[in-house]
C-alpha positions in Angstrom: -10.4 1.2 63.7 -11.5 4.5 62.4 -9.2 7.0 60.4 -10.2 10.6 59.2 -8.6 11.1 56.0 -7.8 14.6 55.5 -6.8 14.5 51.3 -6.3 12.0 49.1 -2.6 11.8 49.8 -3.7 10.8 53.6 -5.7 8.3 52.2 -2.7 7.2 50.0 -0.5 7.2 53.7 -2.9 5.3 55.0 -3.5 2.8 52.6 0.6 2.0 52.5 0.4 1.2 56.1 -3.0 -1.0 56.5 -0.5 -3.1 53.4 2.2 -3.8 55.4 0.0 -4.3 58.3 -1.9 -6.9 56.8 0.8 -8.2 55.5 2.8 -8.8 59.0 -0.6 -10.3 60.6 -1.4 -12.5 57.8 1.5 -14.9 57.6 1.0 -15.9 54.0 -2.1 -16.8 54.7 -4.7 -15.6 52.0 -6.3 -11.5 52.5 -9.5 -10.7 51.6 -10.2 -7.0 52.1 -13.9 -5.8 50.7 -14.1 -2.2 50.0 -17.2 -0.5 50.5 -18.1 3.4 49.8 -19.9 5.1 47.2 -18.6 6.0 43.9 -16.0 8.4 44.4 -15.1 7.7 47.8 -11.7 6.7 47.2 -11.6 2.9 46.9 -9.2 3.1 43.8 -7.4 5.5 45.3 -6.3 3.4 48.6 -6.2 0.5 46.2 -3.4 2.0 44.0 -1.3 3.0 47.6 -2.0 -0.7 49.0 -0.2 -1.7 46.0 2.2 0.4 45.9 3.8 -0.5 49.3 3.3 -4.4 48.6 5.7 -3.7 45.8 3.7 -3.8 42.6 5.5 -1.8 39.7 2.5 -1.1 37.6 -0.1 1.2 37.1 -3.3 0.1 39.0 -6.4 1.2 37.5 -9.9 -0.4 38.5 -10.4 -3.0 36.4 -14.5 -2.4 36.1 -14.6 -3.6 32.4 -12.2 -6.6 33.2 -13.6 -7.4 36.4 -10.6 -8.9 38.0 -6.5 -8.0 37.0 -3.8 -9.5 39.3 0.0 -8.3 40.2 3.2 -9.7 41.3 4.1 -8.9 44.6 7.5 -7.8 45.3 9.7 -8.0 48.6 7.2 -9.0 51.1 7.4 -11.6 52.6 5.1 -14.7 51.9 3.1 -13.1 49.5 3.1 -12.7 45.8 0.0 -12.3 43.8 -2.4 -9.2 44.6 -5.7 -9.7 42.9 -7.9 -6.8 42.2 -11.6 -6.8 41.8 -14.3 -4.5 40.8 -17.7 -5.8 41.5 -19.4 -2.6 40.5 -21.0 -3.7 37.4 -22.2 -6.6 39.1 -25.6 -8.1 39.6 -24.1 -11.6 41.5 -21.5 -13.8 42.6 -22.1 -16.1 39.8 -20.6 -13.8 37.3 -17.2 -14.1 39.1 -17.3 -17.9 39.0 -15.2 -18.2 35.3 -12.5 -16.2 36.7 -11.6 -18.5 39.6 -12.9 -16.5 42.4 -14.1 -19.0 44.4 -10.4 -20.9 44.3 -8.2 -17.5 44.6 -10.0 -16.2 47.8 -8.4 -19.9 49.5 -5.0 -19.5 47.8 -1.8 -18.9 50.0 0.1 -15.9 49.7 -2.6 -14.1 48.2 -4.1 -10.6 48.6 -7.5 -9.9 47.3 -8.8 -6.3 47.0 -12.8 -6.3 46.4 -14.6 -3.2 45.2 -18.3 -2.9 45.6 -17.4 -6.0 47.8 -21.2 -6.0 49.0 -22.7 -7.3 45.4 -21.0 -10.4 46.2 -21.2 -11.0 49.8 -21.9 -14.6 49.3 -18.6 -15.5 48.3 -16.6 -13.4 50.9 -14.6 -16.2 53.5 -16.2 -15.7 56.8 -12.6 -14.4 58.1 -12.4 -11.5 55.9 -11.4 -7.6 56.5 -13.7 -4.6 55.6 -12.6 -1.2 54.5 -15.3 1.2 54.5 -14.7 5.0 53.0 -17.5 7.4 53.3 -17.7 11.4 52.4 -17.2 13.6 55.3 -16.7 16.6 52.8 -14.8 17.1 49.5 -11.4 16.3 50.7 -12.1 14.5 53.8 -13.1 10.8 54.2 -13.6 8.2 57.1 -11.9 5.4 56.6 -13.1 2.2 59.1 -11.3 -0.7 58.9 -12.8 -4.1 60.9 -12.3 -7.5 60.9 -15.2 -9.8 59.8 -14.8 -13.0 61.5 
């Protein structure tokens, strides 16, 4: 699926509904969603609206210093953790290992949000989701969303 985002509220729009369809299709079974686009693109940005519509109260920032933060889910069905990743500052897979991430990507009612998901490719489940955003001009984005299977 391809969407042309038109501002970043569009993306925010967006965002809310790929949540809840996810959500609906995924049956409590764990999401992986890698997001892919250069810096500035708007990964955070559909990130924080994801969130958002799966119920999570606070603030989301990218966690690039942290690596990974997680939130409770609220009022969705079969879900209840979101974990959020930023991969930016990585240079391998291996530097996720302490934090679980080879568990948590296997882990019933479970979203996982990836940024910079392509620096550690090895550890994506072959059944994943990919959420690409790329620059069409300052406002405007594409957003393509496929399954990886």
């Amino acid at each position: 699926m391809m969407y042309v985002s038109h501002s970043p509220e569009d993306t925010q729009r967006f965002a809310r509904e790929q949540a809840m369809l996810f959500t609906r299709e995924g049956e409590g079974h764990p999401i992986v969603i890698a997001l892919e686009g250069e810096l500035g693109a708007g990964k955070t940005t559909f990130t924080q609206a994801f969130a958002e519509a799966l119920g999570v109260h606070e603030h989301v920032k990218s966690p690039t210093f942290v690596l990974m933060k997680h939130y409770h889910i609220v009022g969705v069905p079969k879900y209840h953790t979101l974990y959020h990743l930023d991969c930016y500052r990585l240079n391998s897979s291996a530097d996720l290992l302490p934090l679980g991430t080879g568990d948590i990507i296997h882990l019933p009612g479970t979203i996982i949000l990836i940024e910079w998901a392509e620096r550690v490719a090895d550890i994506l489940p072959r059944n994943h989701w990919v959420v690409h955003i790329d620059h069409i001009a300052e406002q405007e984005r594409n957003i393509t969303v496929k399954q990886n299977n």
